[in-house]
C-alpha positions in Angstrom: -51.6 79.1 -7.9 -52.6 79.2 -4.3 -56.5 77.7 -4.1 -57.6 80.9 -1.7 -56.2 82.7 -4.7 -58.6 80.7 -7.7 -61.4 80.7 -5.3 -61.0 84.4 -5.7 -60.5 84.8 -9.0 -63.5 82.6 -9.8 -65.7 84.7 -7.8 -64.8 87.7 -9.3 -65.3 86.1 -12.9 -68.5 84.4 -11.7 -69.7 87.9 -11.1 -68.2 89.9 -14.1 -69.9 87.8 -16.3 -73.2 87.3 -14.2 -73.3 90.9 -14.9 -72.4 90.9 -18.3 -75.1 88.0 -19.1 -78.0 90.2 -16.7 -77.2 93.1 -18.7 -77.1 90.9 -22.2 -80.6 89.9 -21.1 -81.9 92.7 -20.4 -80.8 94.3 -23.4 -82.4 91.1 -25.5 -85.6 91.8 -23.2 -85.7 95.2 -24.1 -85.0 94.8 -27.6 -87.5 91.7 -28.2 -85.0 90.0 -29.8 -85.8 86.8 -31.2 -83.6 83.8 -31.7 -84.8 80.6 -34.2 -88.5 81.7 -34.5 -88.8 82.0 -30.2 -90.4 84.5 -28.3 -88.6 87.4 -26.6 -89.2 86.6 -23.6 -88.0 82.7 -24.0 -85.0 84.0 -25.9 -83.7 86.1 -23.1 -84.2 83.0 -21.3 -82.1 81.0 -23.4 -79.7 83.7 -23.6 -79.1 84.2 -19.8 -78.6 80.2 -19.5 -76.0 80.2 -22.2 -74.6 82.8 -19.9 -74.7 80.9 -17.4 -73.1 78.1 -19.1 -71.1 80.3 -20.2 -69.3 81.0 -16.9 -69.6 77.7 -16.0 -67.2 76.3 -18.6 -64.9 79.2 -18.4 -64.7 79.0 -14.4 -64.4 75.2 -15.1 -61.6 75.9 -17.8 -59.8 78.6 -15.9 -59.8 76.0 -12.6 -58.1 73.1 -15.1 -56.0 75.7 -16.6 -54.5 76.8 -13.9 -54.6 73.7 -11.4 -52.7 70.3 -12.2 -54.3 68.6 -9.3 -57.8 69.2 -10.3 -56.9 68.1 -13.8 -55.9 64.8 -12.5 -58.2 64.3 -10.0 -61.0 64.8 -12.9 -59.6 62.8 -15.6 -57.8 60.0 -13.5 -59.2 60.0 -10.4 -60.8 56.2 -11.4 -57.3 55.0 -12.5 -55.2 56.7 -9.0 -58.3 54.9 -7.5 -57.2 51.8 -8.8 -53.7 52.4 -8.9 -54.6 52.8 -5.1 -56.1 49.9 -4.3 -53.6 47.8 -6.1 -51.1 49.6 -3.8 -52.3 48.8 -1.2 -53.5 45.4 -2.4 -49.5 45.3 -3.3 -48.5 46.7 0.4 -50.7 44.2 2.2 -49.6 41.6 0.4 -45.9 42.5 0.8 -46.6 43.3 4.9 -48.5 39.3 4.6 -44.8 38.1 2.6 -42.8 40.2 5.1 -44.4 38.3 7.9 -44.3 35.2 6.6 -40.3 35.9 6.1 -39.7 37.2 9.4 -41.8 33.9 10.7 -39.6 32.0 8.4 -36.6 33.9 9.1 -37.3 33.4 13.4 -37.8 29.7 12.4 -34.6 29.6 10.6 -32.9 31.1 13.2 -34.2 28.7 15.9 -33.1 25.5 13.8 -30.3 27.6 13.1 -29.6 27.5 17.5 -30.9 24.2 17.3 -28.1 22.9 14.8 -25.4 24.9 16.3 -26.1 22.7 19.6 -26.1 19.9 18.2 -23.5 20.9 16.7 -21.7 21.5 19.6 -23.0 18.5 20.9 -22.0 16.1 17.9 -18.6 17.7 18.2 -18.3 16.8 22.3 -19.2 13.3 21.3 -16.8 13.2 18.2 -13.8 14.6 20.4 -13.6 10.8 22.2 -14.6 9.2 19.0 -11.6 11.0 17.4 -9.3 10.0 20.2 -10.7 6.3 19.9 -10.3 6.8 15.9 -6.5 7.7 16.3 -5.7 5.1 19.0 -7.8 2.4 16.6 -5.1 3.8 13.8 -2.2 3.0 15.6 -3.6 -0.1 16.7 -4.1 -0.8 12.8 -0.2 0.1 12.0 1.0 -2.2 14.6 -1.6 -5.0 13.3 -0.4 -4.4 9.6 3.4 -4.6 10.5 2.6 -7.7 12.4 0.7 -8.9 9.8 3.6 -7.8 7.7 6.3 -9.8 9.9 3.8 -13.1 9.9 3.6 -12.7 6.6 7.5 -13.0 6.1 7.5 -15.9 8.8 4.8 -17.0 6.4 6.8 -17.2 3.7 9.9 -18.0 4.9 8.6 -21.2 6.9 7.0 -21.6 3.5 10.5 -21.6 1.6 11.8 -24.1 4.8 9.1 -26.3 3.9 9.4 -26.6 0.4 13.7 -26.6 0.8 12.8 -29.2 3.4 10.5 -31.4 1.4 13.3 -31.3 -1.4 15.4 -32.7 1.4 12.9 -35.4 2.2 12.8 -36.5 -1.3 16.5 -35.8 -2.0 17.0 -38.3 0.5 14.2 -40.7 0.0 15.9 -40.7 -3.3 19.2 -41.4 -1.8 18.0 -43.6 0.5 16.0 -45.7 -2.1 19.9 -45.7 -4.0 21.7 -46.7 0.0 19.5 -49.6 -0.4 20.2 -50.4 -3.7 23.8 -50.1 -2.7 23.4 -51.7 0.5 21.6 -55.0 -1.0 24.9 -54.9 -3.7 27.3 -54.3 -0.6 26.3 -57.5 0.8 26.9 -59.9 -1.7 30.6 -57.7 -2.1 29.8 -56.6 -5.4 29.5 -52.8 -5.3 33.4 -50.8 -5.2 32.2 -47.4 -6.0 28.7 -45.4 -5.5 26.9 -43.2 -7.3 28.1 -39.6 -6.3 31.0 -40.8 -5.1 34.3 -38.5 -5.2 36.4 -40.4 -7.3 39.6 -37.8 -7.2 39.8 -34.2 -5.6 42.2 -31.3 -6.3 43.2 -28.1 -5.4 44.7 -26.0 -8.3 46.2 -22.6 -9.1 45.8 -21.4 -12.6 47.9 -18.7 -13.5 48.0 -19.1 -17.2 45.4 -20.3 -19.5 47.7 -22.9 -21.2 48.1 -24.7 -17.9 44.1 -25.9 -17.6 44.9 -28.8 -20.3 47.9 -30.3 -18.6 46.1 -30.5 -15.1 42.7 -32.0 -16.3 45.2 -34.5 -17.8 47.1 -35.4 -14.9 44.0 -35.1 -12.7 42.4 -37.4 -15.0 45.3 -40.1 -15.2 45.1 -40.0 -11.6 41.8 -40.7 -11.1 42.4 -43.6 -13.7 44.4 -45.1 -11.1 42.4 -44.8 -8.3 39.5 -46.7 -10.0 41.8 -48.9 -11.6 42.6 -50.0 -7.7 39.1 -50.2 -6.7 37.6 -51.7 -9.3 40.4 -54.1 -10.3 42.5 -54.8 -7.5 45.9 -56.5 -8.3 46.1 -55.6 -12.0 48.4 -53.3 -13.2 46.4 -50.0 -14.5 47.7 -50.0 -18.2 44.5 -49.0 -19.8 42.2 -46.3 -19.9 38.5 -47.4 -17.6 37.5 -44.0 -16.6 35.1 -42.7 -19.1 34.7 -38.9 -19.1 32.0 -37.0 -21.7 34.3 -34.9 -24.2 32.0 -31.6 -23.5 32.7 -32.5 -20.3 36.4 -31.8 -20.9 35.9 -29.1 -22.8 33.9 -26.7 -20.7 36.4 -27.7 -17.8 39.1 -26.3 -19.9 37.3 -23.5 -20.8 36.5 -22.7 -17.1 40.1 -23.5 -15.6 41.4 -21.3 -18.1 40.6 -18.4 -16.3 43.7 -17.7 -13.3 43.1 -18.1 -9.7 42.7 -21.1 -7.4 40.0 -23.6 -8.6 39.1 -27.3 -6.7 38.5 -29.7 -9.1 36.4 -32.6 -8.3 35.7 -36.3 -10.6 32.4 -37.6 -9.4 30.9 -41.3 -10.2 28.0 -41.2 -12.2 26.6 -44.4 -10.9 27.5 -47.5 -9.1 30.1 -49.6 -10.5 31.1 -52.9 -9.8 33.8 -55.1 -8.3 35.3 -56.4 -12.0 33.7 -54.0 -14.8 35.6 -52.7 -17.3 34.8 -49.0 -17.3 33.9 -46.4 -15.1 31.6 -43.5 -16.2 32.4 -39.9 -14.4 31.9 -36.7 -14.5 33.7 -33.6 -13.3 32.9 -31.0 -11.0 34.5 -27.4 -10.8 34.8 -24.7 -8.3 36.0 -21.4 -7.5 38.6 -22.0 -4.2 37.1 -20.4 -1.2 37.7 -20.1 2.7 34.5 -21.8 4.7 35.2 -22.1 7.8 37.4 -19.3 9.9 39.7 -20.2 12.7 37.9 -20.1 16.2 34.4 -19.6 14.2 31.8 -21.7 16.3 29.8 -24.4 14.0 27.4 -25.4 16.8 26.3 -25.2 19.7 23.5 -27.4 22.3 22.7 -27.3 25.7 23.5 -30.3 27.8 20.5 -30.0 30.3 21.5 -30.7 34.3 19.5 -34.5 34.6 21.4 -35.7 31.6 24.5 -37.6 33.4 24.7 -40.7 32.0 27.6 -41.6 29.7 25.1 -42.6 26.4 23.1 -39.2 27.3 26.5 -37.3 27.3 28.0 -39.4 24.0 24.5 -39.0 22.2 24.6 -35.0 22.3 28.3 -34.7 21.4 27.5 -36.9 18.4 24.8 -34.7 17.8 26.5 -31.4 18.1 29.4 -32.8 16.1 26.8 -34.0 13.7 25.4 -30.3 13.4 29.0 -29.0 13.2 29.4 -31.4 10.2 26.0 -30.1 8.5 27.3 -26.6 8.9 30.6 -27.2 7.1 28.5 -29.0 3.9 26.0 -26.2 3.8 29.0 -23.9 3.5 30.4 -25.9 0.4 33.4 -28.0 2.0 34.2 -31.4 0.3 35.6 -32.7 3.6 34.3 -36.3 4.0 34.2 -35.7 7.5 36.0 -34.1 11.0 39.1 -34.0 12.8 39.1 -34.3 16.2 41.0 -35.4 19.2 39.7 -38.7 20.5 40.9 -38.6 24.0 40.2 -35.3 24.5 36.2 -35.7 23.5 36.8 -39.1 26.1 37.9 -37.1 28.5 34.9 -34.6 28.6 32.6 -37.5 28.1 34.1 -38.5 31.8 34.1 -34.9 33.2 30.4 -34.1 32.0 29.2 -37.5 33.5 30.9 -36.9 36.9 29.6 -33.2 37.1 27.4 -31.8 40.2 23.8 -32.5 39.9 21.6 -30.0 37.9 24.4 -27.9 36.7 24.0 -26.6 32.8 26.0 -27.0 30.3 26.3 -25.2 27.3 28.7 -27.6 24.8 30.4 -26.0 20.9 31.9 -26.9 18.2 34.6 -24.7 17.5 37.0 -24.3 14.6 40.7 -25.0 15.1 42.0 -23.2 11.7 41.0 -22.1 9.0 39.8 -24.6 6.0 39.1 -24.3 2.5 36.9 -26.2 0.1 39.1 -29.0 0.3 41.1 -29.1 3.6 39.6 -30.9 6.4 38.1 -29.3 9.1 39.7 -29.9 12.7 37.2 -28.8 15.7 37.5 -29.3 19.4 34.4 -29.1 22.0 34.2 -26.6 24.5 31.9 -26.7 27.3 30.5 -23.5 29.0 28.7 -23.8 32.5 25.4 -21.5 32.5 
């Protein structure tokens, strides 16, 4: 309801029943009325003020009635009060957060500017770095492959070594045993050393029944030879060469298999000039080529001061020396090489009598081709450089 409205109907009422109650007093007046033992006069007294009380509560009750805000504003006006001020307690507090957030949030924003230039920063200085990091990681490949190829120089000067120090004591061994011999040699006494080929043969299996006959002949042989060496001027009409039975048997075993085999009977100690037997043993191996026709076994430099004949002589003995090595490391049983005498004279003569300072590059070349057991022929070339 509109309030001009209520303010209008309350007047109205408040005058209806102002009349009403005048008249009601006046009537009580009149009438002397009495109420609970009062005078007339004091009940028309009470009588108009319950009137007026009257109108009162029902102008009071019609406004509530009728009016939702003037309900609530008289029965929880204290509580919207407080309800109020805790908003706005709630509001101020909320504007105080809000400000501290948008502080918070402008000081996040400026570190926020701050990192993203040292960001930018950190990544102008980390673009060299980078660079420098890529270049140090190819620097570290190479360094690991070179480490990797010292390594295997490492090792493999390691294996030289140890084959070398084998050497060294193979032959302090073998020259401890040259002594030995050499001390025998001189009072005439040793014939045969220990090691020493007593027979060598190259045979061609092509059926397994043929391995016994050959150890037998190659074994009478052999007989014969020591019989010569040992006991020169008798006739060989026993048995002196002494030969382990397994021995035998694994060399049958092994030549009974075709192809072409070189058979070798090596003294197992010294012996000698006068004993009565000769202890052996034998040696088997598959035929095979080891040295090529035209293949170069050597090779040295002959240097342009060295003229002199025993400078010229000395290097040819040594590159015929290292041509000899080469053929043993490849397996030959040659005792030695084949060359042509006058023909390593003559060079002798036309290296000494070259032009002063010139180079010389001397080698050791094949002639044919040789197997385990065929001797080895070689001629010396000589290249100027």
């Amino acid at each position: 309801m509109s309030g001009w409205l209520l303010i209008l109907a309350l007047l109205l009422l408040g005058g209806v029943l102002s009349t009403l109650g005048d008249r009601l007093g006046s009537k009580v007046g009149k009438a002397r009325l009495s109420l609970l033992g009062m005078r007339p006069r004091r009940t028309a007294v009470v009588i108009t003020v319950l009137t007026g009380s009257l109108i009162s509560a029902i102008s009071l009750g019609l406004m509530l009635l009728v009016s939702d805000r003037l309900r609530t504003g008289l029965f929880e006006l204290d509580q919207l009060e407080r309800r109020l001020r805790d908003g706005r307690e709630d509001l101020e507090r909320s504007q105080r957060e809000l400000s501290a957030a948008e502080q918070d949030r402008a000081l996040a924003r400026t570190q926020l500017a701050m990192v993203e230039d040292q960001a930018q920063a950190l990544r102008k200085e980390l673009a060299p770095l980078q660079a420098q990091r890529r270049q140090l990681e190819l620097e570290r490949d190479r360094l690991t492959q070179e480490i990797g190829t010292k390594d295997a120089d490492i090792r493999r000067n390691r294996d030289e070594l140890a084959r070398l120090n084998s050497r060294i004591n193979a032959g302090a061994r073998e020259l401890q045993q040259l002594e030995t011999n050499l001390i025998a040699l001189r009072r005439g006494d040793v014939v045969i050393s220990s090691g020493q080929p007593l027979e060598i043969a190259k045979v061609r299996i092509e059926q397994p029944s043929q391995a016994k006959p050959v150890i037998e002949a190659l074994l009478r042989q052999t007989n014969i030879n020591v019989y010569q060496r040992v006991l020169p001027g008798q006739v060989p009409n026993r048995q002196i060469l002494l030969v382990p039975r397994s021995d035998i048997t694994k060399l049958e075993g092994i030549l009974s298999k075709p192809g072409d085999w070189v058979v070798s009977v090596i003294s197992a100690a010294n012996v000698l000039k006068g004993e009565r037997q000769v202890v052996a043993f034998p040696d088997v191996r598959r035929n095979k080529r080891v040295v090529q026709a035209g293949e170069q076994l050597a090779s040295t430099v002959l240097e342009g001061d060295e003229r002199s004949p025993e400078q010229v002589r000395s290097l040819l003995n040594l590159l015929l020396a290292a041509a000899y090595n080469t053929v043993k490391r490849n397996g030959s049983l040659a005792s030695g090489l084949q060359f042509d005498a006058a023909s390593v004279s003559q060079l002798t003569a036309e290296l000494t009598n070259r032009p002063s300072g010139q180079v010389v590059q001397l080698q050791a070349i094949s002639r044919r081709n040789s197997d385990l057991v065929d001797p080895v022929a070689v001629e010396i070339r000589a290249v100027n450089r």
